[in-house]
PDB file of N, CA, C and O in Angstrom:
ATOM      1  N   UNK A   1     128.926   2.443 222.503  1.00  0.00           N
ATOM      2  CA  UNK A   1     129.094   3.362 223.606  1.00  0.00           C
ATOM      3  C   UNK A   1     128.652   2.752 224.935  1.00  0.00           C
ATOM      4  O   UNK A   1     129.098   3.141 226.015  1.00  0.00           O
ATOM      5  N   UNK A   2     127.968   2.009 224.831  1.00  0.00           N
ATOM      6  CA  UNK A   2     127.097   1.478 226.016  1.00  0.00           C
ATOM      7  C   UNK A   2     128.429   0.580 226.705  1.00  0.00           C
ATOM      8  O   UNK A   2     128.760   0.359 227.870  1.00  0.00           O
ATOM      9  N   UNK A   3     128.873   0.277 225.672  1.00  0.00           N
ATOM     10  CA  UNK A   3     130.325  -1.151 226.384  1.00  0.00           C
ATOM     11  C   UNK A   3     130.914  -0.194 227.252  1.00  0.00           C
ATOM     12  O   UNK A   3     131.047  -0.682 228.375  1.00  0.00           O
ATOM     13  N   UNK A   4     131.437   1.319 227.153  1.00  0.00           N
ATOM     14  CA  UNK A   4     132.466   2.115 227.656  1.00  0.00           C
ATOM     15  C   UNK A   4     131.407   2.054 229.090  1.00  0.00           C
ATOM     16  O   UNK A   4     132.009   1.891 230.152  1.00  0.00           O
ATOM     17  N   UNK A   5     130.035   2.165 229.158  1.00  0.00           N
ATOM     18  CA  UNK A   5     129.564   2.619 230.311  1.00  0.00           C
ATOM     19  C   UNK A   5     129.661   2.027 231.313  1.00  0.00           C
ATOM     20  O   UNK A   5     129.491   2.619 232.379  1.00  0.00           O
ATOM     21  N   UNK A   6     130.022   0.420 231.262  1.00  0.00           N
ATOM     22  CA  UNK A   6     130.100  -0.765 232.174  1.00  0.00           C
ATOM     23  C   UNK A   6     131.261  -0.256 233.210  1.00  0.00           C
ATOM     24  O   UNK A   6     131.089  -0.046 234.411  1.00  0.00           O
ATOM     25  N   UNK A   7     132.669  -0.080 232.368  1.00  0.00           N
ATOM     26  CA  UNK A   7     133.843  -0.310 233.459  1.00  0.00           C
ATOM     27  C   UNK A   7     133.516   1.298 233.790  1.00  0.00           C
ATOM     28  O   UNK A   7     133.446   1.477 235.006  1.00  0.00           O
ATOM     29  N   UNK A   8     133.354   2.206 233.200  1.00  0.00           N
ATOM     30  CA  UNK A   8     133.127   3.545 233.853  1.00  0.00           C
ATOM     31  C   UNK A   8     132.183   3.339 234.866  1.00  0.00           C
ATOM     32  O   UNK A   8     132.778   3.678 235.889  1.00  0.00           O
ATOM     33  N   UNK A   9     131.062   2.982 235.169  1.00  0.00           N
ATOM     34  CA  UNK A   9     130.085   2.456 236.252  1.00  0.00           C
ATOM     35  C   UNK A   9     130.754   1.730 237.270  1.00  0.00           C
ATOM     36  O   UNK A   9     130.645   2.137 238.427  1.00  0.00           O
ATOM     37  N   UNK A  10     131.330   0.866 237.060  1.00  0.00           N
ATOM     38  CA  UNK A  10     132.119   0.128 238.218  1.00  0.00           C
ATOM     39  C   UNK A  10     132.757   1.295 239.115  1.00  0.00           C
ATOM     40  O   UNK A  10     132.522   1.234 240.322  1.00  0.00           O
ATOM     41  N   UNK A  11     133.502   2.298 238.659  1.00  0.00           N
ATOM     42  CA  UNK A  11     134.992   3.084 239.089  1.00  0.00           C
ATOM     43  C   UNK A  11     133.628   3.947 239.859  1.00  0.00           C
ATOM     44  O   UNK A  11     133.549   4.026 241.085  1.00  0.00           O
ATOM     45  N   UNK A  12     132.758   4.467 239.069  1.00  0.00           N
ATOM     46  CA  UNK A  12     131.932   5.733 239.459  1.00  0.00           C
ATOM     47  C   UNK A  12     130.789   4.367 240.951  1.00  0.00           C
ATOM     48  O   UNK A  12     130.452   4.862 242.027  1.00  0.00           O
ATOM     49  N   UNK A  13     130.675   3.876 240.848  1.00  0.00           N
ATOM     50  CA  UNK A  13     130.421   2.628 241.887  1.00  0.00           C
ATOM     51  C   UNK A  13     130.786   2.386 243.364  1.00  0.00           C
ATOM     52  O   UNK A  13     130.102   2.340 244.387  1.00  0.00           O
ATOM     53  N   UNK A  14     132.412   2.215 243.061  1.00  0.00           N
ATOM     54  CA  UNK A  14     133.138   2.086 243.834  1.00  0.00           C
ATOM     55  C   UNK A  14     133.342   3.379 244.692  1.00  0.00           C
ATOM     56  O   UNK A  14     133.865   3.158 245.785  1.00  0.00           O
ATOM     57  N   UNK A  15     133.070   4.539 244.450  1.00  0.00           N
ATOM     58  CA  UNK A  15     133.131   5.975 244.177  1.00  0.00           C
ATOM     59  C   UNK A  15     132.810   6.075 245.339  1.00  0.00           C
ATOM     60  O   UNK A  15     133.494   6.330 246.331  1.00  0.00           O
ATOM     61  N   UNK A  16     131.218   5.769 245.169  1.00  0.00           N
ATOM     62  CA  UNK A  16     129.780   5.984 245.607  1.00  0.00           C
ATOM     63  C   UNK A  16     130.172   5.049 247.034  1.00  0.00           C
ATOM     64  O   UNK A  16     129.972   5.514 248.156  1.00  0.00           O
ATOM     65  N   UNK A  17     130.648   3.928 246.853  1.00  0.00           N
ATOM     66  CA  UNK A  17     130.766   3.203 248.425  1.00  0.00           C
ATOM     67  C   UNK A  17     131.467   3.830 249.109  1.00  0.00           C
ATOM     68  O   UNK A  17     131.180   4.001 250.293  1.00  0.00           O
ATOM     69  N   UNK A  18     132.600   4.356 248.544  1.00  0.00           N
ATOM     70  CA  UNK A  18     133.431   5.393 250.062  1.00  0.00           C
ATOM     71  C   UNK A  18     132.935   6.226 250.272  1.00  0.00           C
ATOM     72  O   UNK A  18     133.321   6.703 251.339  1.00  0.00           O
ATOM     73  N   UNK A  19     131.783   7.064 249.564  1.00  0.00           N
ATOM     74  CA  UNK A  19     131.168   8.598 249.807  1.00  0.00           C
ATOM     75  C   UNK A  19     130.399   7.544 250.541  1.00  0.00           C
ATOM     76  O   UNK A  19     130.988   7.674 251.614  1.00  0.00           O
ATOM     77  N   UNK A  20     129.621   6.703 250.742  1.00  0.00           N
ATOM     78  CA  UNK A  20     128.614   5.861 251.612  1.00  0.00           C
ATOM     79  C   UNK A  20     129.280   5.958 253.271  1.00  0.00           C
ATOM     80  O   UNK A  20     129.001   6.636 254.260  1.00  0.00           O
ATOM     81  N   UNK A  21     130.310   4.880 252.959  1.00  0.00           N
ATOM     82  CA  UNK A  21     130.660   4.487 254.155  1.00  0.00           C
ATOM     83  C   UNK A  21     131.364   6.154 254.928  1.00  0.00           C
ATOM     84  O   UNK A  21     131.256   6.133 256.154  1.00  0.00           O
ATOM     85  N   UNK A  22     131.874   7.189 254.489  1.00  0.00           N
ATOM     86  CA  UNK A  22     131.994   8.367 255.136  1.00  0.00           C
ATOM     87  C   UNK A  22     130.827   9.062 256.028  1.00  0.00           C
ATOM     88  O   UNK A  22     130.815   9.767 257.037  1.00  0.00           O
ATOM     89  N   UNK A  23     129.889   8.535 255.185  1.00  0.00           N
ATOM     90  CA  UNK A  23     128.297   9.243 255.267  1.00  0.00           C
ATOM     91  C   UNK A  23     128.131   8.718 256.573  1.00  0.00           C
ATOM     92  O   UNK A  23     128.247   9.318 257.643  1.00  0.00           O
ATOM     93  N   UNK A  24     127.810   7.373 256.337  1.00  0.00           N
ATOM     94  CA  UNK A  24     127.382   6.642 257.457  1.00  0.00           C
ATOM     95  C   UNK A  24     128.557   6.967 258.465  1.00  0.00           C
ATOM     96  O   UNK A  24     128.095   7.535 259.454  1.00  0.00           O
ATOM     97  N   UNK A  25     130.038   6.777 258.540  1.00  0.00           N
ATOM     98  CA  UNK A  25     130.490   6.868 259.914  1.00  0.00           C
ATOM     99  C   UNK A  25     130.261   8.321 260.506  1.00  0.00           C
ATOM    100  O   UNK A  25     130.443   8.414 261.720  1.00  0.00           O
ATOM    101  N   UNK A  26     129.933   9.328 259.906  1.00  0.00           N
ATOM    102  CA  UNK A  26     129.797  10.586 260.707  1.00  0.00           C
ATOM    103  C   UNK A  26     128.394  10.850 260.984  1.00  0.00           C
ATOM    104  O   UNK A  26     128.140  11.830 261.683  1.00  0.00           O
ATOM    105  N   UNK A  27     127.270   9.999 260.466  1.00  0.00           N
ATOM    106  CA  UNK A  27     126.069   9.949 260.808  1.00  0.00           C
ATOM    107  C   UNK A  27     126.196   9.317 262.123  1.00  0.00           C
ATOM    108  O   UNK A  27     125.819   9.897 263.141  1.00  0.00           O
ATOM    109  N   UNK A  28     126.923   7.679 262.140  1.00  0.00           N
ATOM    110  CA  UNK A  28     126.722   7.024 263.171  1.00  0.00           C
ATOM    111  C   UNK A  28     127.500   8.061 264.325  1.00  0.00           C
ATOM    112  O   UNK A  28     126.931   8.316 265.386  1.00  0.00           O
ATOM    113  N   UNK A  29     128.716   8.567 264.029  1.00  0.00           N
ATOM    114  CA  UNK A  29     129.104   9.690 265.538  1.00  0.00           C
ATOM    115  C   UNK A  29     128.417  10.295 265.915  1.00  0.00           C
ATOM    116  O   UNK A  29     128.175  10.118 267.109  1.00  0.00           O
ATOM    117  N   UNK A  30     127.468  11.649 265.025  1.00  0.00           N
ATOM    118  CA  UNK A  30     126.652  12.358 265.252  1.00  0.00           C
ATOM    119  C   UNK A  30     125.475  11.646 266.123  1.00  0.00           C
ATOM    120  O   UNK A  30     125.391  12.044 267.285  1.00  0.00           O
ATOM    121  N   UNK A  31     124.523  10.610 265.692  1.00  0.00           N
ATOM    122  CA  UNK A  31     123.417  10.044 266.200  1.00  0.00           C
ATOM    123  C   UNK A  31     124.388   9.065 267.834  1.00  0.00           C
ATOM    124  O   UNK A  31     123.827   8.740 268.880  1.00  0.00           O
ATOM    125  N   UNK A  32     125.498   8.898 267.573  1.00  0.00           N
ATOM    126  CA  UNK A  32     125.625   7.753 269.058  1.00  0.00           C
ATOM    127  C   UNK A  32     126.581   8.422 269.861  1.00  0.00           C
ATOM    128  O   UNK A  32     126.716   8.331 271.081  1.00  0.00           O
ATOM    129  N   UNK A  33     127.395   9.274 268.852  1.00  0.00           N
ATOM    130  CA  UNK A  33     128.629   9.735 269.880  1.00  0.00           C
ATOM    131  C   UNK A  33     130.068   8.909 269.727  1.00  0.00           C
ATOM    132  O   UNK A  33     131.174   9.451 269.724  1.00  0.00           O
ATOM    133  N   UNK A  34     129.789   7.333 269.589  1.00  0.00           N
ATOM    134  CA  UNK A  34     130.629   6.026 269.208  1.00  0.00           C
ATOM    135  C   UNK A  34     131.371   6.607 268.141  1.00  0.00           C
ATOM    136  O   UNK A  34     130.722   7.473 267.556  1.00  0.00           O
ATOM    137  N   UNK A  35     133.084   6.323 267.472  1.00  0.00           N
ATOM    138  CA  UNK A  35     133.428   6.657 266.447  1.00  0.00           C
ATOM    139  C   UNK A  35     133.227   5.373 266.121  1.00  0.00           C
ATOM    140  O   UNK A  35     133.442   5.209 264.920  1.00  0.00           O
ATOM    141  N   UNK A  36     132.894   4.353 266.698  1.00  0.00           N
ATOM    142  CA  UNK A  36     132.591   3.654 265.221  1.00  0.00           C
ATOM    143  C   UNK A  36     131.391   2.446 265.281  1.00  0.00           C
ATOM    144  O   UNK A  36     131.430   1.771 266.310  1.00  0.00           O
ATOM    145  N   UNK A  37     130.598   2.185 264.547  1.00  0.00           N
ATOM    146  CA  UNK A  37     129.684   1.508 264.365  1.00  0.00           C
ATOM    147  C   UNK A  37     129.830   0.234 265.530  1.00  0.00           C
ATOM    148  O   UNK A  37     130.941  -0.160 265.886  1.00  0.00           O
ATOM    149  N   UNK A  38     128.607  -0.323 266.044  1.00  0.00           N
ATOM    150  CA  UNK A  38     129.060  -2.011 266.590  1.00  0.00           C
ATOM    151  C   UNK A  38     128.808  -2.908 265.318  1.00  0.00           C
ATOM    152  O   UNK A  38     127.769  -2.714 264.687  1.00  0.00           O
ATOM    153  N   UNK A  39     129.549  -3.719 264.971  1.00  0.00           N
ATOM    154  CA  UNK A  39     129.564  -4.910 264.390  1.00  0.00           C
ATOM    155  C   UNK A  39     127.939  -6.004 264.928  1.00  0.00           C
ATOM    156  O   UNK A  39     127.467  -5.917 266.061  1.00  0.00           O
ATOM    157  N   UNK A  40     127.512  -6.682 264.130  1.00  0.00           N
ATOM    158  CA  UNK A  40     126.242  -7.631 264.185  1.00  0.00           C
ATOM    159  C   UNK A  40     127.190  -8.490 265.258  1.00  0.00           C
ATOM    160  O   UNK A  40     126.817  -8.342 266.422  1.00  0.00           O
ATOM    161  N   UNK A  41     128.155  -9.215 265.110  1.00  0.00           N
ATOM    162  CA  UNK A  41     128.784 -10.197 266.008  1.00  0.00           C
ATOM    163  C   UNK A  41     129.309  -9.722 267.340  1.00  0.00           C
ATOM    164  O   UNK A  41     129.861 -10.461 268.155  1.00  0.00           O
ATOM    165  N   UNK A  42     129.021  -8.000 267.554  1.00  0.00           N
ATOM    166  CA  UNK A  42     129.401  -7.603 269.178  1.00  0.00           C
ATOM    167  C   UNK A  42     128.531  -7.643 270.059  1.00  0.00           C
ATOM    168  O   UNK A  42     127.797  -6.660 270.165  1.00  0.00           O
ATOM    169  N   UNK A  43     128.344  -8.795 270.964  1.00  0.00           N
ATOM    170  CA  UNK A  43     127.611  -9.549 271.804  1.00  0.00           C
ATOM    171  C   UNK A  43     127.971  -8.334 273.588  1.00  0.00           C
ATOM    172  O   UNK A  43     127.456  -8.553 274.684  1.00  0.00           O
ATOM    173  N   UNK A  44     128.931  -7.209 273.264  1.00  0.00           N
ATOM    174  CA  UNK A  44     128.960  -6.928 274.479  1.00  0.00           C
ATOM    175  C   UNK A  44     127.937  -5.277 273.992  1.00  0.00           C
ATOM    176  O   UNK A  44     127.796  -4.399 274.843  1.00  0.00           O
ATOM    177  N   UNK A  45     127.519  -5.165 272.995  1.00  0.00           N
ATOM    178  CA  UNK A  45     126.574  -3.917 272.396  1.00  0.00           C
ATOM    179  C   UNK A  45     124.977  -4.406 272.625  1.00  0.00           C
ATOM    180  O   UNK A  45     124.706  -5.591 272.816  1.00  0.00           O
ATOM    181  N   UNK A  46     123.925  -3.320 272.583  1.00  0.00           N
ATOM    182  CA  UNK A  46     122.854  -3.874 272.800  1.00  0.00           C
ATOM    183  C   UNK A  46     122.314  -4.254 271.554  1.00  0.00           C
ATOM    184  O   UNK A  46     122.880  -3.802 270.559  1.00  0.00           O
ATOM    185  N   UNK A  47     121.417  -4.930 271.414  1.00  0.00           N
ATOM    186  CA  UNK A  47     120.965  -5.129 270.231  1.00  0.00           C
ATOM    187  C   UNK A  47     120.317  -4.288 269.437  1.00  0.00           C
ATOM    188  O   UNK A  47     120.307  -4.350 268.208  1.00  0.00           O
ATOM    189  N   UNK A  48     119.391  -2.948 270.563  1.00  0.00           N
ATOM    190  CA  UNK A  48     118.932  -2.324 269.480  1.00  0.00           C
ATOM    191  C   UNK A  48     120.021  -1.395 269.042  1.00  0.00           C
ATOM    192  O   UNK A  48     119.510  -0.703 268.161  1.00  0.00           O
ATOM    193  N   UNK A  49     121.336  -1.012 269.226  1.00  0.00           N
ATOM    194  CA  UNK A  49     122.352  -0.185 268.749  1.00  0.00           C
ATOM    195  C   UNK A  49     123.006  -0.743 267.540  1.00  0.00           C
ATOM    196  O   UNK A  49     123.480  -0.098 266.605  1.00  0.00           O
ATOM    197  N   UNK A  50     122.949  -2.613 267.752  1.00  0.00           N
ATOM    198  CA  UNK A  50     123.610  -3.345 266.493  1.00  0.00           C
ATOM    199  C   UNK A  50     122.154  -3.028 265.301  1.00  0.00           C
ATOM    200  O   UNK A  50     122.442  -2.477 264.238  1.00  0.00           O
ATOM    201  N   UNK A  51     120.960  -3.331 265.514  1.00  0.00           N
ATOM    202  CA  UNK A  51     120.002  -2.848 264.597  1.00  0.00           C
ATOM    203  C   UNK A  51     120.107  -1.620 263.852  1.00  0.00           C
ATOM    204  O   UNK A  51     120.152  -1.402 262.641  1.00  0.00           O
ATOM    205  N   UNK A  52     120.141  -0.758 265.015  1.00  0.00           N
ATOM    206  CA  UNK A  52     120.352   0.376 264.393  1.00  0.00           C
ATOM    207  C   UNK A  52     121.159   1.063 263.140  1.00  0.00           C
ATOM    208  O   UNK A  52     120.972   1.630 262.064  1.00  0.00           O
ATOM    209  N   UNK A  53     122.010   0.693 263.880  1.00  0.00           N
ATOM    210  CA  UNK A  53     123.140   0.640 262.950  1.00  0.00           C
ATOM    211  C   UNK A  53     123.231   0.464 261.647  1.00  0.00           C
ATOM    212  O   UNK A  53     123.480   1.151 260.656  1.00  0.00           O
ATOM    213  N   UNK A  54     122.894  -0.928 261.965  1.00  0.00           N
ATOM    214  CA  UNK A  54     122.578  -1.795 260.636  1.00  0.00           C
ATOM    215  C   UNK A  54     121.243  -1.445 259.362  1.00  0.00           C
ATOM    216  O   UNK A  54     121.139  -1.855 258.206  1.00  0.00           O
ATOM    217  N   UNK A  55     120.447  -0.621 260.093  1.00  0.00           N
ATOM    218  CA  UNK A  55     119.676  -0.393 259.334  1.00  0.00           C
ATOM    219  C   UNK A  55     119.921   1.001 258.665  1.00  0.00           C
ATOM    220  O   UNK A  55     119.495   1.216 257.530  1.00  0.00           O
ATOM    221  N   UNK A  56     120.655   2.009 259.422  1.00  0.00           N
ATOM    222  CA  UNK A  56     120.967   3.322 259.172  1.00  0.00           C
ATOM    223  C   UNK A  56     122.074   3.085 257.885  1.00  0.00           C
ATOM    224  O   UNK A  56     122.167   3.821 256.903  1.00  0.00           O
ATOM    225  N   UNK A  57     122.806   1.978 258.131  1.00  0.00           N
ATOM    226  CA  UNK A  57     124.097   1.959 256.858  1.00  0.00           C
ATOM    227  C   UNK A  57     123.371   1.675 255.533  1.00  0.00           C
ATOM    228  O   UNK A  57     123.594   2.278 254.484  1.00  0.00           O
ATOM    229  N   UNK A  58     122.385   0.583 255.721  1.00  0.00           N
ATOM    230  CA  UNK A  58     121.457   0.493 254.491  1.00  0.00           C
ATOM    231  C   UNK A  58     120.660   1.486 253.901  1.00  0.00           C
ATOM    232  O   UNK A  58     120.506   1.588 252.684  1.00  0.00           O
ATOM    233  N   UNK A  59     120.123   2.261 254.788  1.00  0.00           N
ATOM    234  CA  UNK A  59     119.894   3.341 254.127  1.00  0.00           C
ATOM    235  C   UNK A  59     120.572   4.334 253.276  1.00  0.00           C
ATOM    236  O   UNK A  59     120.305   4.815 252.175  1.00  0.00           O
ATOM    237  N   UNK A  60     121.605   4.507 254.184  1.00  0.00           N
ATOM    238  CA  UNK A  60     122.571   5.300 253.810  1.00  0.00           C
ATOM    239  C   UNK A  60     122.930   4.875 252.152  1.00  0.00           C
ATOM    240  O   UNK A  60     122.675   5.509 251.128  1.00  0.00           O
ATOM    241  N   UNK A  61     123.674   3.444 252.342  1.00  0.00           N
ATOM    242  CA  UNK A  61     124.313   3.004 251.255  1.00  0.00           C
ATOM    243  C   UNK A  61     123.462   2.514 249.713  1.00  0.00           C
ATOM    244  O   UNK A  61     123.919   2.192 248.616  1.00  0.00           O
ATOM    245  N   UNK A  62     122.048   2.633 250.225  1.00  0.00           N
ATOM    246  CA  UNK A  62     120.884   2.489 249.457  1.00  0.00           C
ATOM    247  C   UNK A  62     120.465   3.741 248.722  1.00  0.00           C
ATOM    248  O   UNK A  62     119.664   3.746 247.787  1.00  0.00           O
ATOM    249  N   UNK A  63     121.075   4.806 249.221  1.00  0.00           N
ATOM    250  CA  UNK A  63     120.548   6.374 248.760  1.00  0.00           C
ATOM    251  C   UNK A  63     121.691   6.815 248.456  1.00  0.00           C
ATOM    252  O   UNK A  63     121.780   8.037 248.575  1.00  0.00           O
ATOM    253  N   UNK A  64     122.755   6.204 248.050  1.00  0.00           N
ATOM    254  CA  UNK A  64     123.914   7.037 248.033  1.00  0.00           C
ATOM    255  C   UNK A  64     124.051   6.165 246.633  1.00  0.00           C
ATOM    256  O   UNK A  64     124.177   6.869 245.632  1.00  0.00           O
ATOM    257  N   UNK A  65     124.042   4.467 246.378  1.00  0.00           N
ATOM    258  CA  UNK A  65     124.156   3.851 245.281  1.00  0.00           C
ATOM    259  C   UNK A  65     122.748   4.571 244.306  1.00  0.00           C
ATOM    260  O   UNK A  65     123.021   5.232 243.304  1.00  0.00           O
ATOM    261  N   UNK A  66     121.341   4.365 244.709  1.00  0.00           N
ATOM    262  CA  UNK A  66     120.368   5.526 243.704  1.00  0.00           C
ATOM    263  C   UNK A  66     121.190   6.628 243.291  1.00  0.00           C
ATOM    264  O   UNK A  66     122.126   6.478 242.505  1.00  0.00           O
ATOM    265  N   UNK A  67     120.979   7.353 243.622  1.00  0.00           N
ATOM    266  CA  UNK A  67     122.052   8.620 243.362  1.00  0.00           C
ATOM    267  C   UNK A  67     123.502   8.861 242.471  1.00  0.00           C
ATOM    268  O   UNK A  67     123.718   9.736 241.633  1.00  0.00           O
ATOM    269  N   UNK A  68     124.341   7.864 242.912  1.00  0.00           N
ATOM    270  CA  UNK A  68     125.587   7.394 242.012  1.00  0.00           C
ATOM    271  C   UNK A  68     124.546   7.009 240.429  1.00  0.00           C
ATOM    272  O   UNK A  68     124.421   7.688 239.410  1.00  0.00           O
ATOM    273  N   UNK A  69     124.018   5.832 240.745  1.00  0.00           N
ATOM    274  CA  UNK A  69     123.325   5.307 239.298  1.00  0.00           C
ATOM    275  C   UNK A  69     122.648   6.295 238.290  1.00  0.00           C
ATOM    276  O   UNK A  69     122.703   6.302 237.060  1.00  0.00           O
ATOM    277  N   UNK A  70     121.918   7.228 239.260  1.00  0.00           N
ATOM    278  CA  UNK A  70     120.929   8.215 238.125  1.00  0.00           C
ATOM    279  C   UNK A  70     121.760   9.253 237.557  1.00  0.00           C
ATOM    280  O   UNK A  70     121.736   9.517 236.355  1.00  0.00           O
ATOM    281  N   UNK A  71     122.679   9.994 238.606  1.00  0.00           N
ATOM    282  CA  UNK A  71     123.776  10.613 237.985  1.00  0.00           C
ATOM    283  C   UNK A  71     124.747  10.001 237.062  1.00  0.00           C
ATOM    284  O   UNK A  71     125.501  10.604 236.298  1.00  0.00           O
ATOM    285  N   UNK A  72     124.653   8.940 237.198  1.00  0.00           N
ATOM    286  CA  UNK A  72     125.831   8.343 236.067  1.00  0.00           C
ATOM    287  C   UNK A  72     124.906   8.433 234.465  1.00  0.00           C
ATOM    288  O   UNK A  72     125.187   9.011 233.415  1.00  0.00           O
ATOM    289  N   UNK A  73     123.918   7.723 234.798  1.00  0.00           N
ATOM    290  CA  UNK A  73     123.033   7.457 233.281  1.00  0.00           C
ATOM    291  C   UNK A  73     123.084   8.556 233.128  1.00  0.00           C
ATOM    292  O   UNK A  73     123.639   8.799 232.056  1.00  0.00           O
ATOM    293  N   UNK A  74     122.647   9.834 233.899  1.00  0.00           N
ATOM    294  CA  UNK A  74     122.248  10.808 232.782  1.00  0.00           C
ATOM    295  C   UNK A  74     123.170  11.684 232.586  1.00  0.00           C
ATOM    296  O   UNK A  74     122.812  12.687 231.970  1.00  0.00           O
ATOM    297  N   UNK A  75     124.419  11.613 232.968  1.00  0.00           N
ATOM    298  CA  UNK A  75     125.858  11.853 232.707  1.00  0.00           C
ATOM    299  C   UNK A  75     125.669  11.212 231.446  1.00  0.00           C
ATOM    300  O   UNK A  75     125.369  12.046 230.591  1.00  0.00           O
ATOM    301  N   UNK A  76     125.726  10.122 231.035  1.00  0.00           N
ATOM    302  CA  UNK A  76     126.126   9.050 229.747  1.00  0.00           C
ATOM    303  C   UNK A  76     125.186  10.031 229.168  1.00  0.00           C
ATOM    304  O   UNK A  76     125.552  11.097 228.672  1.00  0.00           O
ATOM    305  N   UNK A  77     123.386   9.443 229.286  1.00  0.00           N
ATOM    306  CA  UNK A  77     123.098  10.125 228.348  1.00  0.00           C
ATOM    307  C   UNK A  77     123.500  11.660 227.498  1.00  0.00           C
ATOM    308  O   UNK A  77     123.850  11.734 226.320  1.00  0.00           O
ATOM    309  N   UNK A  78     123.354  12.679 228.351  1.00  0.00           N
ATOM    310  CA  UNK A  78     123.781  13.668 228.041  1.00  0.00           C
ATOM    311  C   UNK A  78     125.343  13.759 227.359  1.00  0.00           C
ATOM    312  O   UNK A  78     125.375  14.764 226.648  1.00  0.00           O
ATOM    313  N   UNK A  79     126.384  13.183 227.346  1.00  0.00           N
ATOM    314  CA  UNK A  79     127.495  12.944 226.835  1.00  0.00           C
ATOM    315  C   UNK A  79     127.254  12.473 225.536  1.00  0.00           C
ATOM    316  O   UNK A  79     127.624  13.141 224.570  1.00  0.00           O
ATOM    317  N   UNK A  80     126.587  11.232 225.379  1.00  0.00           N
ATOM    318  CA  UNK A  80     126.432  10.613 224.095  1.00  0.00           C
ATOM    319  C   UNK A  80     125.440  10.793 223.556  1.00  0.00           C
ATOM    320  O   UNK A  80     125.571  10.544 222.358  1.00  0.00           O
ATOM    321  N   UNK A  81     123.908  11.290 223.959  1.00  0.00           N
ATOM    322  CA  UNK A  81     122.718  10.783 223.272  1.00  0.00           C
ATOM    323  C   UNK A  81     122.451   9.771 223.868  1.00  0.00           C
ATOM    324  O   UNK A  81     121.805  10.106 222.876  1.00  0.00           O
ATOM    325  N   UNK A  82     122.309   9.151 224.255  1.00  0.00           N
ATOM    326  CA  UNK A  82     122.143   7.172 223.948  1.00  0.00           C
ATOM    327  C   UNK A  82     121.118   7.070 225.519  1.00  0.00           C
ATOM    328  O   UNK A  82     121.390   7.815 226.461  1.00  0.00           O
ATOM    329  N   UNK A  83     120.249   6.313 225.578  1.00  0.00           N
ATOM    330  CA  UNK A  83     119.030   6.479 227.199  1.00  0.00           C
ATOM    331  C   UNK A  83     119.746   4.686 227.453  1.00  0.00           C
ATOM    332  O   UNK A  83     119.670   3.736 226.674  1.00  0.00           O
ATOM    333  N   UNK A  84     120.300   4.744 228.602  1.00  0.00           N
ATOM    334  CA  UNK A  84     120.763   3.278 229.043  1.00  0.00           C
ATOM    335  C   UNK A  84     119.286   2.456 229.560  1.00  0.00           C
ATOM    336  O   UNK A  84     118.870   2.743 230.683  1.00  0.00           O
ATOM    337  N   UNK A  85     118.490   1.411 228.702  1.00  0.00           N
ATOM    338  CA  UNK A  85     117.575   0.623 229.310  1.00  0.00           C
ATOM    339  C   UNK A  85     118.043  -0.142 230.001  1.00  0.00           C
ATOM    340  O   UNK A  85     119.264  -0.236 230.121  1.00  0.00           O
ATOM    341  N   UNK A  86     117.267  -0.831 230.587  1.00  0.00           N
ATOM    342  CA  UNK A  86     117.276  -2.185 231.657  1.00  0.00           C
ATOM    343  C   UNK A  86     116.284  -3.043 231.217  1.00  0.00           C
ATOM    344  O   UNK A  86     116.075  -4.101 231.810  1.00  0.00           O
TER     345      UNK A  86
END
């Protein structure tokens, strides 16, 4: 059972990055107003807006992959029985 959980994790994964990156672009409108993020390489943005940024998506995409992962295991578990170690 554990083999089925791999490619199901990937799909439920991939999932989780577009619910991310949604997150983050309507966070970043809300907090800047900008529809869209500055890039690290936009030299005509200030730096603390490229920081910002950059640190807000990690968060974002850091709490959104937790979340995908714990819901998935205990999806599995509860489906099969089975506790996925590491």
């Amino acid at each position: 059972m554990k083999l089925l959980y791999k490619p199901l994790s990937l799909i439920i994964s991939a999932l989780g990055g577009v619910l991310a990156g949604a997150v983050f672009k309507q966070s970043w409108k809300a907090i800047s107003g900008d529809d869209e993020a500055p890039k690290a390489t936009a030299t005509d943005r200030k730096i603390r807006d490229v920081l910002l940024a950059a640190a807000l998506q990690g968060a974002i995409f850091g709490l959104v992959k937790a979340a995908v992962d714990r819901g998935s295991a205990q999806a599995f578990e509860k489906a099969t029985g089975e506790k996925l170690e590491d």
